[in-house]
Structures are given as C-alpha cells and as structure tokens.
C-alpha positions as CSV (number, residue, x, y, z in Angstrom):
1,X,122.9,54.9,89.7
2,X,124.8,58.2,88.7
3,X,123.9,59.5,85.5
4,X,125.5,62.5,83.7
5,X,123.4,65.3,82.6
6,X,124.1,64.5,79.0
7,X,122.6,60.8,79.5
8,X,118.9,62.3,80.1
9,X,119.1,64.3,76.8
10,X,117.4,62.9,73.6
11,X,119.5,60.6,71.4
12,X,119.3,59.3,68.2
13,X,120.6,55.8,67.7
14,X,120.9,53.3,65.0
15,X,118.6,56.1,63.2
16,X,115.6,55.7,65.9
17,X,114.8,59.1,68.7
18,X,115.0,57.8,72.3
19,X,113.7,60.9,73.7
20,X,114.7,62.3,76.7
21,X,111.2,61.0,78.7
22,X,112.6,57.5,77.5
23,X,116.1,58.4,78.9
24,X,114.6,59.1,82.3
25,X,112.2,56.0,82.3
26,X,115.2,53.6,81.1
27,X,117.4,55.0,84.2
28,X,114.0,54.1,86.7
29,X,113.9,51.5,85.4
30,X,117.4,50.3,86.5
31,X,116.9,51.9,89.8
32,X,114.5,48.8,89.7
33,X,116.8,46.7,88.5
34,X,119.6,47.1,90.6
35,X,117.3,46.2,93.5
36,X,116.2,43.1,92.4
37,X,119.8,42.1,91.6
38,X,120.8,43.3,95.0
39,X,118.9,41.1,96.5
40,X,118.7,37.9,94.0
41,X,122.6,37.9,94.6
42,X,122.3,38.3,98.5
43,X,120.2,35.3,98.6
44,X,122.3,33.3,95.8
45,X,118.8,33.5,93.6
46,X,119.3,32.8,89.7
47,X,118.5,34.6,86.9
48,X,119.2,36.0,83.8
49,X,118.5,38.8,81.2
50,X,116.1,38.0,79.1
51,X,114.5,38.3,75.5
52,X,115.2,42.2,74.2
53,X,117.4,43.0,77.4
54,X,119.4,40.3,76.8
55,X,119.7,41.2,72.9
56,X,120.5,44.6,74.2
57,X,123.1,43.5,76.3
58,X,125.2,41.3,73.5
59,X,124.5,43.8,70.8
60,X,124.1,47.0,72.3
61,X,125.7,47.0,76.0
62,X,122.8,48.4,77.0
63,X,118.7,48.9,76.2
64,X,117.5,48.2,72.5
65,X,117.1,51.7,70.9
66,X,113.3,51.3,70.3
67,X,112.6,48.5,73.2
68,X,111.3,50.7,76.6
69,X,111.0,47.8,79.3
70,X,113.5,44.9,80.9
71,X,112.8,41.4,80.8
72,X,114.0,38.6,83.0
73,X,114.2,35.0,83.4
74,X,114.0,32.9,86.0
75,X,113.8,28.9,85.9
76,X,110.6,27.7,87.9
77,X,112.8,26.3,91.2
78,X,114.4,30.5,91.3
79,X,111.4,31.7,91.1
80,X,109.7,30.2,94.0
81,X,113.2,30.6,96.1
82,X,112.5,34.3,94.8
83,X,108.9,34.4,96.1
84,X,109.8,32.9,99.5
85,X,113.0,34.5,100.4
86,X,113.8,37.8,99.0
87,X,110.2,39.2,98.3
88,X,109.8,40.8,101.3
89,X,113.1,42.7,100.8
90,X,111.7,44.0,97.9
91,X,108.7,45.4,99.8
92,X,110.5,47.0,102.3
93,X,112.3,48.8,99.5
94,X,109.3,50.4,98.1
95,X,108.7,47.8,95.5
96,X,105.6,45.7,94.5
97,X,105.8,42.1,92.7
98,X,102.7,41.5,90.8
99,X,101.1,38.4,89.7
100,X,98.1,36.4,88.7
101,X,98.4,34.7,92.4
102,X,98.2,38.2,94.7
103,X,96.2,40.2,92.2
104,X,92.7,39.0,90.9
105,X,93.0,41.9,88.4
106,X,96.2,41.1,86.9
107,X,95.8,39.0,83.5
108,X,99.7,37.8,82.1
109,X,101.7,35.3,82.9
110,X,105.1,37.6,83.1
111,X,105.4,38.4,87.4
112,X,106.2,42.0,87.5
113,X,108.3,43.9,90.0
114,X,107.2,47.3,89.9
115,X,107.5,50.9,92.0
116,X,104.0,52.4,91.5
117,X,100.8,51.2,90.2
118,X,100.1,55.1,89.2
119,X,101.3,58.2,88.2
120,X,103.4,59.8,91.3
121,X,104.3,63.5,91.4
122,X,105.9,63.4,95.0
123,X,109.2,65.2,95.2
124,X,111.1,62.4,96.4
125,X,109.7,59.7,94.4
126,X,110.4,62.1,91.6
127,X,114.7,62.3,92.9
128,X,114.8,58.4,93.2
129,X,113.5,57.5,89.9
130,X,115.2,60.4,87.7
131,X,112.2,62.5,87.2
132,X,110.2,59.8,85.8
133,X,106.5,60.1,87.6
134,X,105.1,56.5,85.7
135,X,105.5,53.1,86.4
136,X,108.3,51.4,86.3
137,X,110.0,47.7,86.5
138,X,110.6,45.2,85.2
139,X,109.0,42.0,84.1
140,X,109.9,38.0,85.3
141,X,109.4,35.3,83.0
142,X,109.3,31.7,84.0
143,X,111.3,28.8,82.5
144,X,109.5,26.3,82.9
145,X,110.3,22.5,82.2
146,X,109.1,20.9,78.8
147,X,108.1,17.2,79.4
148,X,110.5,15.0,77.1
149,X,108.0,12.5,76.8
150,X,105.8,13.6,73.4
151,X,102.4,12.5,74.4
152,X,103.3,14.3,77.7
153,X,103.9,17.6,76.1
154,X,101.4,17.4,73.5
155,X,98.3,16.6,76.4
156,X,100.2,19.7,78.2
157,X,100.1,22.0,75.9
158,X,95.9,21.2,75.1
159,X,95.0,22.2,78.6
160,X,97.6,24.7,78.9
161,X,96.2,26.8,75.5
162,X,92.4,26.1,76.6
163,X,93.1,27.3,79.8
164,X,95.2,30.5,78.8
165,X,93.1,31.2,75.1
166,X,89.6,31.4,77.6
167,X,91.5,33.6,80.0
168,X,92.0,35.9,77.3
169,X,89.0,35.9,75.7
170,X,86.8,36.0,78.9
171,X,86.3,39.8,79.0
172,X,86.1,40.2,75.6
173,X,82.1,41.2,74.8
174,X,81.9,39.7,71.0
175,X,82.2,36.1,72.9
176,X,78.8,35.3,74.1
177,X,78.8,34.3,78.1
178,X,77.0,31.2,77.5
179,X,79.9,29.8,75.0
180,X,82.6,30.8,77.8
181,X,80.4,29.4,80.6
182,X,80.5,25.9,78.2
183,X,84.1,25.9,77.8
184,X,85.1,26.7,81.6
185,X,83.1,23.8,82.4
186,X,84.8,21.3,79.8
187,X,88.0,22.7,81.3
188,X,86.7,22.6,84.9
189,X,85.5,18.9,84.2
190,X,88.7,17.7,82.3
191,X,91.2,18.8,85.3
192,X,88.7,18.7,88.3
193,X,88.8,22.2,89.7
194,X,86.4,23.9,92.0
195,X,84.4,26.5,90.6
196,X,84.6,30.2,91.6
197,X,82.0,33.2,91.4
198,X,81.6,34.2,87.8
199,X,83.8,37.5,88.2
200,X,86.9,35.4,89.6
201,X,86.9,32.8,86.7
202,X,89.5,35.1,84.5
203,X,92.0,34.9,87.8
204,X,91.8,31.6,88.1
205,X,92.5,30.6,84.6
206,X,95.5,32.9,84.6
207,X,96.5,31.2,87.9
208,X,95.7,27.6,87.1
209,X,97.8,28.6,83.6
210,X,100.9,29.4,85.4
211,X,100.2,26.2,87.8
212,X,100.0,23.8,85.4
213,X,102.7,25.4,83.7
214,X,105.0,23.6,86.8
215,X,103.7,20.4,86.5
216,X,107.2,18.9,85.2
217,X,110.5,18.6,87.0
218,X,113.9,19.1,86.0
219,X,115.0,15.4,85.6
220,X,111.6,15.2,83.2
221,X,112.9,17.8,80.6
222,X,115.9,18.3,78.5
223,X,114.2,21.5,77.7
224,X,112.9,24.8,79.1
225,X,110.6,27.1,77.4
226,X,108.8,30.0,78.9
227,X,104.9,28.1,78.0
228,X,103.0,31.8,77.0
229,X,105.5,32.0,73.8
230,X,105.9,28.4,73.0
231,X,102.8,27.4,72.8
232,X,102.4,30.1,70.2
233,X,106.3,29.8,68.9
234,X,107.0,26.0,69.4
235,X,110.4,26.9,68.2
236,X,111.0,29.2,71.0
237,X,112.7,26.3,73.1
238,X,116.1,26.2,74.9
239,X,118.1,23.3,76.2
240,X,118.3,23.8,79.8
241,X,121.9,23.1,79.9
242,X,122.2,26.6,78.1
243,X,121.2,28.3,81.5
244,X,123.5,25.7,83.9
245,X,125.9,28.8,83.9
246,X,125.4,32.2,83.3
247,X,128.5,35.0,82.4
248,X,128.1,38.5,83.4
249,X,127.6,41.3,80.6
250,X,127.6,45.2,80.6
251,X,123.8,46.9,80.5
252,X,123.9,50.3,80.8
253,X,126.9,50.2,82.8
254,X,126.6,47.4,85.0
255,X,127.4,43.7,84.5
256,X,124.5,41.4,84.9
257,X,123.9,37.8,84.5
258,X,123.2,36.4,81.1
259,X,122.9,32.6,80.3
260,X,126.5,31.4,79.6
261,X,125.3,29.9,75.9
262,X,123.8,33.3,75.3
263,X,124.8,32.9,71.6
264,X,122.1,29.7,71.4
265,X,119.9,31.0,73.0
266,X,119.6,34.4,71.0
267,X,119.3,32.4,67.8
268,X,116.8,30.4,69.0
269,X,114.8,33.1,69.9
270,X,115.4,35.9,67.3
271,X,117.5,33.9,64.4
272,X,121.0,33.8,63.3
273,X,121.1,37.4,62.5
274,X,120.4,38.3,65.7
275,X,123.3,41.0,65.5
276,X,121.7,43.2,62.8
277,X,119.3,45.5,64.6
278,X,115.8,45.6,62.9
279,X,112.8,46.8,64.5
280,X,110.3,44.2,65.3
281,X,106.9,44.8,66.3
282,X,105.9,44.6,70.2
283,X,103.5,43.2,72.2
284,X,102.7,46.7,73.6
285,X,102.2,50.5,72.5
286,X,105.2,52.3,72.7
287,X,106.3,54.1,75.2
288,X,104.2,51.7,77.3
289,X,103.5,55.3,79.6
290,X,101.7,56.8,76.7
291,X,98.3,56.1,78.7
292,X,98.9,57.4,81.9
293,X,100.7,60.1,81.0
294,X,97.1,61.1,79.2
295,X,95.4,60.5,82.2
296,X,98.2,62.5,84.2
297,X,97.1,65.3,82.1
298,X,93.8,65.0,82.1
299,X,93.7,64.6,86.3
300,X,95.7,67.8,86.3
301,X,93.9,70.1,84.2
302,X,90.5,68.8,85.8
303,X,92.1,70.3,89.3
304,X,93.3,73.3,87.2
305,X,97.0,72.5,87.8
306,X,99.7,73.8,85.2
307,X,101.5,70.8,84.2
308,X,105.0,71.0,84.8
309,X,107.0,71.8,80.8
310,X,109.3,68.7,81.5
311,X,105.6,66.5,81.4
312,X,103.6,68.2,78.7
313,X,105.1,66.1,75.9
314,X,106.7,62.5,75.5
C-alpha cells in the first residue's frame, strides 16, 4: 500500500495519541494483510475480520485508535483449506504462520501469520514494511462448532478447560511439578493419549486444546464460538448462519470481508453499545513492540551502535 507522508505522522483521535511508531506498525501490518487476502481470495478461502478489527471497520473504517494488532476469523473447514492450500504462498512471500502444531514453543490458540520473529534493521525489510523494524501480522482465530446437544457441550467444555487451564499454568513455578504431573495424567487417562518427554507436555496440551476443539461438525451445531473466549465468556457465541455470507467494508482503505450480520455479531461480542468507543482493557501491553524494541536497544548499545533518532522512542 501507498501511504502519504502525512499518514505516518502522530494523530490524536477520539482523544487517544497514535504515535507515529503506531502509524508505521499499523501500515506493516496491512502489508501483512493484504497478503493473506491476496491469496485467501485466489484460493476462494473464507474469512472475516474479526473482534477489534472488525469493530474498527463498522465504527472507525479503519484500526481502533488504542487497538495495535488485526484479528481474523476463520471457521474450522477455512482454516484447514488455508493450511493445505495457500500456506505455502505465504512462505514464499516472506511470511511465517505460527501455531501450537509447527512450533513447540508457541503457547495460544490464535495461528499467527507473521513477517519476522525478531527485530530486523535490513534496508529492504525496513522499505517493505514502512520503517517498522518489529514484528508484525496478524492473528487467526478459529470458529469452531458448538455441539447442540447440552451434555455434549458441557463434557466438551471440561476437558477442553483442563486441558487449556494446565497448559497455562505448566510453566508457572508457584504450581508444584508433582500437582501438574497428577493432573496431566487424569487428563492423559480420561482421553487416552500418549505421553511425551516432560518438556513437550505444554505443546501438546496447546495442541490437543485446539484438536479437540474440532471434534464437532457443522450439521452438529447451530452455533460457532471461538472455544479460548467462550469457555471463559459463555456468552461470546454466534449463530453460524451469521457468517453464511459475508459483505465487504472499508479498513484503512481497503474493503475486506466482514460477516454479513456483522451488526449481531458485534453485540454479542462487545454489547449493544458497540458504536460508542470506550477503551477496554487488552489481553496484551501496549504497543505489543514495547519489549523488543528494549532489547533492540540494548543489542545496539552493547555493539556500540548509535541507534537511529527515528527508534530511540515509541
């Protein structure tokens, strides 16, 4: 994309700074973007904006003020069409997809499609992605298929949160290893899985979470829900006839597809007052490059490199 000089300069909006690092990381971020839709529409792939991107696009035309990162949807069936046969298009574009299944260090149920894993100072990485050096992407979210049957969803959901809760809570030091050695075998026994070395266990939990998060089909379910957030939110749940269509709405320029009962859906998620912009809090520090840029300044001043003035502050 073509962006005006004025785009990359810090804005205020709705009374919140989007500074001009958050300019250039919002227009990578669509460099991203416009890949993947590339590609989903070459292969007739569904999906659809999701969460705070698609709040963005039906109240803002465009990125939240305070929200730094896209989020997507696909129904379970797109996903695996996306896996199998435009993934590798992706690759060859310079883009990674990362998930629980082809990373044993990744820990989250939302796939990501990303262009670096670190910090890049290269020249032409720099000109493609608008001077941003820091990861960026965008992050796939499954819809999967809620059992109608109640006993169904409820027996679901048991394994589902025992399976994703340990996952969570396996690196975390104040949980002594014999109590989550106890519970991965109750777990292990309950659904008959092989065991893995010790250091693999969080992996597989993350991967058996998403698994089992397939188990029902689309003639099982008048619902879809994406299982990380309902589980937590029952009321985050969408009638799947909402996303049987989708309509196309401006984001930052473009038109990208939304699910056609976007109005629904928005409510269900957010509330009825959906269109009144309030901050919420996130799952995440923001800007999410706060980190790395710390470390990007730390690398450089440990190999006594001036860091360029357009880095030295967020």
């Amino acid at each position: 994309m073509n962006y005006p000089k004025e785009y990359f300069k810090k804005e205020i909006i709705d009374g919140f700074e989007v500074s001009a690092m958050m300019k250039c990381c919002r227009a990578a971020q669509m460099e991203v973007l416009e890949r993947f839709d590339e590609i989903c529409r070459r292969h007739a792939i569904r999906y659809f904006l999701g969460y705070g991107t698609l709040l963005g696009a039906v109240r803002h035309k465009g990125f939240i003020p305070w929200d730094d990162d896209i989020d997507i949807w696909m129904l379970r069936g797109d996903r695996e069409r996306f896996i199998d046969e435009a993934l590798t298009e992706l690759i060859t574009a310079g883009l990674e997809f990362v998930s629980p299944h082809n990373d044993q260090t990744y820990n989250n149920l939302a796939f990501r499609l990303i262009n670096t894993r670190n910090y890049c100072l290269r020249e032409e990485f720099l000109k493609k992605y608008h001077m941003f050096p820091f990861m960026a992407g965008l992050d796939i979210f499954t819809l999967n298929y809620v059992p109608r049957d109640k006993k169904q969803l409820k027996d679901l959901c048991t394994v589902m949160v025992s399976a994703n809760v340990l996952a969570q809570e396996w690196v975390k030091p104040e949980i002594s290893r014999k109590e989550k050695i106890e519970t991965y075998e109750q777990l292990r026994s309950m659904l008959g899985f092989e065991s893995v070395e010790e250091k693999q266990i969080p992996n597989q939990l993350w991967r058996l979470t998403d698994l089992l998060g397939g188990t029902y089909d689309e003639e099982d379910a008048d619902f879809v829900a994406e299982w990380s957030y309902y589980t937590q939110s029952p009321h985050k749940i969408f009638n799947k006839e909402w996303f049987a269509e989708c309509v196309y709405l401006e984001f930052e320029s473009i038109k990208l597809p939304c699910p056609k009962n976007y109005a629904e859906v928005l409510t269900a998620e957010f509330g009825d007052d959906y269109m009144t912009p309030k901050r919420m809090p996130g799952d995440h520090e923001y800007p999410y490059y706060k980190s790395e840029h710390a470390r990007m300044l730390r690398d450089l001043k440990n190999m006594g490199i001036d860091c360029p003035e357009i880095y030295k502050n967020l």
